[in-house]
C-alpha positions in Angstrom: 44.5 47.8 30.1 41.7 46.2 30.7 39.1 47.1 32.7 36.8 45.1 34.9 32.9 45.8 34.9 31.3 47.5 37.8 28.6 45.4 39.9 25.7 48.0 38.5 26.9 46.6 34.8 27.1 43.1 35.7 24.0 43.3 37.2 21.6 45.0 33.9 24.0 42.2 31.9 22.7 39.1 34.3 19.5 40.7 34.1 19.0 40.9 30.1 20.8 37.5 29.6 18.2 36.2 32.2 15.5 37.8 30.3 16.4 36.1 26.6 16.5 32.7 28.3 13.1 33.2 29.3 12.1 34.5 26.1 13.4 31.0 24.8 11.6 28.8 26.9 8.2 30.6 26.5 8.7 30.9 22.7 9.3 26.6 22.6 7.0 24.8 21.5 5.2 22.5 23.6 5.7 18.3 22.4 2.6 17.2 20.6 0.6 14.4 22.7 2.2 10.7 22.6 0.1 9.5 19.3 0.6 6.0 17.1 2.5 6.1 14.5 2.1 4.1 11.6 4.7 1.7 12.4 3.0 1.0 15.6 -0.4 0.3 14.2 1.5 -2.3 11.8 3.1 -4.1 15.0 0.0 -4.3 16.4 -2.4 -6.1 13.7 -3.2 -8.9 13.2 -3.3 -12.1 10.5 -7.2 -11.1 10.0 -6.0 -7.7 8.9 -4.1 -8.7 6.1 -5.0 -10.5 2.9 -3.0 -12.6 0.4 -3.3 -11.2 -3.2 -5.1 -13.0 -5.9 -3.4 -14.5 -8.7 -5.4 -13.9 -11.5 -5.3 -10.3 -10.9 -1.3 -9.8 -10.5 1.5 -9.2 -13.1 4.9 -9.7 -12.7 6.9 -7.3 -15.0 10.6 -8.7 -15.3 12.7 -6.7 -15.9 17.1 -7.2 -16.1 17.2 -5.2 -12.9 14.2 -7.4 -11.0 10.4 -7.8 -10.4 8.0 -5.5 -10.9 4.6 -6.9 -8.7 1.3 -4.9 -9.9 -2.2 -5.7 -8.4 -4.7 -5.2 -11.1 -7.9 -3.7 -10.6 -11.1 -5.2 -12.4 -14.1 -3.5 -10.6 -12.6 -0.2 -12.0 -11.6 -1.6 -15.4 -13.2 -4.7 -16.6 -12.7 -4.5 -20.1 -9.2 -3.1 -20.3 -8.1 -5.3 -17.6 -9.1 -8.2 -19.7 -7.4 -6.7 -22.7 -4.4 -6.9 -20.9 -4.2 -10.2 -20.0 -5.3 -11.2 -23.2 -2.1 -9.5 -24.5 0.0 -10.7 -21.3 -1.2 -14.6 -22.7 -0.3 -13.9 -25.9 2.9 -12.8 -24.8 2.9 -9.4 -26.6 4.7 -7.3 -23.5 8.1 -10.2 -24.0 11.1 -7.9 -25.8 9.4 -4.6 -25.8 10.8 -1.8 -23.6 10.6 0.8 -21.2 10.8 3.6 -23.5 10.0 6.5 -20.9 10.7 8.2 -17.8 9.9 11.7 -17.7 11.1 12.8 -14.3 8.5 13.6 -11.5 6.0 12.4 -13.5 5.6 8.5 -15.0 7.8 5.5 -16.8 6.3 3.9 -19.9 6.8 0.8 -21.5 5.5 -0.7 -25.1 6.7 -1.1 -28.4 8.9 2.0 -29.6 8.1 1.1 -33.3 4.4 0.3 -32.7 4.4 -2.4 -35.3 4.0 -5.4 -33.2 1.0 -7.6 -33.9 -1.0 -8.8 -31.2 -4.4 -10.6 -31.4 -6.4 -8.9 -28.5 -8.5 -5.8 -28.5 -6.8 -3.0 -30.7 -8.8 -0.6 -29.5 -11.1 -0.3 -25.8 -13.4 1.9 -24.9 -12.3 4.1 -22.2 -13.0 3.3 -18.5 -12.3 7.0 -16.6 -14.9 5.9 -14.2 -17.5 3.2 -13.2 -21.0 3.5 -11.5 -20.7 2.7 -7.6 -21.6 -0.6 -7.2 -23.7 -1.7 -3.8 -20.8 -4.2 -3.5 -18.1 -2.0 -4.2 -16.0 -1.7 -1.3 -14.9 1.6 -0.2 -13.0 3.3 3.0 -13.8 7.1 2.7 -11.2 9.3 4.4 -13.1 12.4 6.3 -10.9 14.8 4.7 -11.8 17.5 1.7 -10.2 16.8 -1.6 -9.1 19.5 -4.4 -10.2 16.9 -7.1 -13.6 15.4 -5.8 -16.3 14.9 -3.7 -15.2 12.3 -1.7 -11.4 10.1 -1.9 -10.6 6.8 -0.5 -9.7 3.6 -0.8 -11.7 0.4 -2.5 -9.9 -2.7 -2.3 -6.3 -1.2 -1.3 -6.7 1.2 -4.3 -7.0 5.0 -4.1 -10.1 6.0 -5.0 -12.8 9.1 -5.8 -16.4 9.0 -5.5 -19.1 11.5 -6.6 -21.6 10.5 -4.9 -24.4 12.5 -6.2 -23.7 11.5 -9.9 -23.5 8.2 -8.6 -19.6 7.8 -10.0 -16.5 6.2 -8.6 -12.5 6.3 -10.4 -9.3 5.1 -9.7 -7.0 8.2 -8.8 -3.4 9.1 -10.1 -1.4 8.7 -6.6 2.5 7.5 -6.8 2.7 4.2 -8.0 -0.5 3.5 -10.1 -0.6 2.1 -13.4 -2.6 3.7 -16.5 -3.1 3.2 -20.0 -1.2 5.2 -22.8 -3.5 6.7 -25.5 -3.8 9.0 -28.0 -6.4 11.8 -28.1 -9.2 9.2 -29.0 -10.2 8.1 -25.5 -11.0 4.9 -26.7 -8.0 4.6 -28.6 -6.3 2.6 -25.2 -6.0 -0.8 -25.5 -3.5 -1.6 -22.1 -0.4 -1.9 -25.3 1.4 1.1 -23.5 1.3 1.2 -19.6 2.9 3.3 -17.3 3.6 3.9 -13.7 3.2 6.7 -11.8 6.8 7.8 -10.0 6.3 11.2 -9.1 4.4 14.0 -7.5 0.4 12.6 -7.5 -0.6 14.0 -11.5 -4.4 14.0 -10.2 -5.6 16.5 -13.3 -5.4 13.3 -15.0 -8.1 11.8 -12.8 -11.2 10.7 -14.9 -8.9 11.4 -18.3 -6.7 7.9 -18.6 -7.7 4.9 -17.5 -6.2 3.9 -14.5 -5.5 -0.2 -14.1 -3.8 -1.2 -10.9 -1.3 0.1 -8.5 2.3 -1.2 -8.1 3.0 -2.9 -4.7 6.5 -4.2 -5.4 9.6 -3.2 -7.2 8.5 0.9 -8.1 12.5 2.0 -7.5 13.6 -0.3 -10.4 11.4 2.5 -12.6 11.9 5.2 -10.3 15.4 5.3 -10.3 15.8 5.1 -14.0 17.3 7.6 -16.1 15.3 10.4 -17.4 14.9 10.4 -21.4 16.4 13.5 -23.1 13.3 13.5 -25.5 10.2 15.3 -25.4 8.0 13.9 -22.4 11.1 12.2 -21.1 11.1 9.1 -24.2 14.3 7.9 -24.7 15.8 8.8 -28.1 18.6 6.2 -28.9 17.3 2.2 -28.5 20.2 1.1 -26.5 18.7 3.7 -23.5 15.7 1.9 -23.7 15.3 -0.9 -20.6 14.0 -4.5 -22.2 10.8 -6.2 -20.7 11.8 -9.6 -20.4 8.0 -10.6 -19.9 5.1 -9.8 -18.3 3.4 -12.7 -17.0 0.1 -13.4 -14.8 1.0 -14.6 -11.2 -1.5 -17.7 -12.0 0.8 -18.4 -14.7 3.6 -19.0 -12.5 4.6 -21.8 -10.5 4.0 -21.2 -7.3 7.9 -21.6 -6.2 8.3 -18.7 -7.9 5.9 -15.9 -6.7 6.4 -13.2 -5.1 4.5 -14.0 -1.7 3.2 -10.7 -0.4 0.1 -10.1 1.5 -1.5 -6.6 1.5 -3.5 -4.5 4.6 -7.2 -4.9 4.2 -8.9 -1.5 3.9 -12.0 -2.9 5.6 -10.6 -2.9 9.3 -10.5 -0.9 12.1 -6.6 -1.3 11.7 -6.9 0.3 8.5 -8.4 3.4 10.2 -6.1 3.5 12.6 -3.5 3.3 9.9 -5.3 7.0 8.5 -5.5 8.3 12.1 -2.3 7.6 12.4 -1.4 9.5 9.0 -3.8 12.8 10.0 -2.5 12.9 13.4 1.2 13.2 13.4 3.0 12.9 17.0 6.1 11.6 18.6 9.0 13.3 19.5 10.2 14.8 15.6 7.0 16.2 14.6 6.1 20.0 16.0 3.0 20.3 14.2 0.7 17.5 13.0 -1.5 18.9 9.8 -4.6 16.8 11.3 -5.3 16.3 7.4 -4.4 13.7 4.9 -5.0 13.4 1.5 -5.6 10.5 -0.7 -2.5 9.8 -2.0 -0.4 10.2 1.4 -1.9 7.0 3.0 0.0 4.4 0.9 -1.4 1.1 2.2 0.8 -1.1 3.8 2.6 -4.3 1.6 4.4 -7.1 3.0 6.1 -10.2 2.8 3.9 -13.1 3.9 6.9 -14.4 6.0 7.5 -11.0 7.2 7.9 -11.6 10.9 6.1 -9.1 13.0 7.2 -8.0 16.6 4.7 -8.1 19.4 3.2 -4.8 20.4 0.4 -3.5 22.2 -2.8 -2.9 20.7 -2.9 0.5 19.0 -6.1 2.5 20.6 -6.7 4.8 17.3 -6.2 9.1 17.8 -9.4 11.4 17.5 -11.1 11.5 14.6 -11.1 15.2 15.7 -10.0 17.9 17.8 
């Protein structure tokens, strides 16, 4: 039978159970202060804040799945940039293929039997990194980096700066677009490209040359199937994904461009879109890191037509504690 506790016992038992709840509430967490997110910083910008890409320096990779949009970066790569075009006119990329995607890593494309004949540049000499420029913009984050002196952004681009050798480079954050060559630095002449669609690679910082940055269309590489060969190339031709043609936006009639416009890196919105990265808040997050590196700021793209809800202006979190 049985039996019923005495008061004493119900009394220790009320006692201890009262005891773990207040254990609970002092071990939670208090809610980190109401902060911006990035979201809201978008809301809240305005036409000045944005700009409209330029035509001569965007491709348009097409590809059987859709449009690949890739902003080119000249300041960084003059001469290879050029190349590329040159090739792009010549319409050298039309029938070749993406030939590999190594997972976590990048997706190539180029000619698979590397006898194509092209009349640009075969070879050109490698552009790791430029000297900083006194017109060269640049948004420097106030965070350390593992790879160099200084990161940030120039022109929407990730970027590194040493500023004491007077130096400035592209960096390999998710996304960007390099140039595929052999041990011969100069042996790159913008014939193989790929795109960077995985964890940031930045040990190959200041060891490729790094081209442009992909702002539209990354999943139709992303999502790809991983080769079976070694460094993820495909090993049978009918695995391989066709490039119907690679074309300069300027090329196109203007019916048929991609109209995006891209956040200025120049702006005060811009900072608050970092702040708003460093300084995590809202009700999910328990702990903001207060840090951000290069690579984990990906500036905001958009559809010119995009239509943007009204919001309050965004006043921008601490720069620190």
């Amino acid at each position: 039978m049985r039996q019923r506790p005495d008061c004493k016992t119900l009394a220790v038992a009320i006692a201890l159970a009262c005891a773990s709840l207040a254990v609970q509430a002092a071990d939670t967490s208090p809610a980190l202060p109401k902060r911006p997110t990035v979201t809201d910083v978008i809301k809240a910008s305005k036409p000045a804040d944005w700009r409209d890409l330029d035509p001569q320096n965007t491709l348009y990779v097409e590809l059987p799945s859709g449009r690949i949009v890739i902003e080119l970066a000249p300041m960084y790569a003059p001469n290879t940039v050029a190349n590329i075009k040159a090739l792009v006119h010549e319409n050298y990329f039309d029938g070749l293929s993406v030939m590999r995607a190594q997972d976590n890593y990048v997706a190539q494309w180029g000619d698979p039997t590397e006898k194509k004949e092209f009349k640009a540049q075969k070879k050109v000499k490698a552009e790791f990194d430029v000297a900083i420029a006194k017109d060269m913009p640049f948004t420097a984050l106030p965070d350390t980096d593992t790879y160099a002196p200084q990161t940030g952004y120039s022109n929407s681009m990730p970027a590194a700066r040493d500023p004491k050798a007077g130096r400035t480079w592209l960096t390999h954050c998710y996304g960007m677009v390099g140039v595929g060559r052999d041990n011969d630095p100069d042996s790159g002449a913008g014939t193989d490209l790929y795109v960077v669609i995985g964890h940031a690679p930045r040990a190959l910082d200041r060891n490729v040359t790094l081209v442009g940055r992909v702002l539209q269309g990354i999943e139709l590489l992303s999502t790809l199937p991983r080769g079976t060969g070694q460094l993820g190339f495909y090993e049978k031709p009918e695995q391989m994904v066709p490039l119907k043609s690679i074309r300069l936006a300027a090329d196109v009639p203007e019916a048929e461009r991609s109209h995006l416009e891209i956040l200025r890196t120049d702006t005060p919105t811009f900072d608050a879109v970092i702040n708003a990265a460093r300084f995590r808040g809202g009700d999910w997050y328990k702990n903001s890191p207060d840090h951000v590196e290069v690579c984990n700021v990906m500036v905001p793209v958009r559809k010119k037509d995009q239509a943007q809800a009204a919001a309050p202006a965004v006043t921008p979190a601490p720069a620190s504690k």
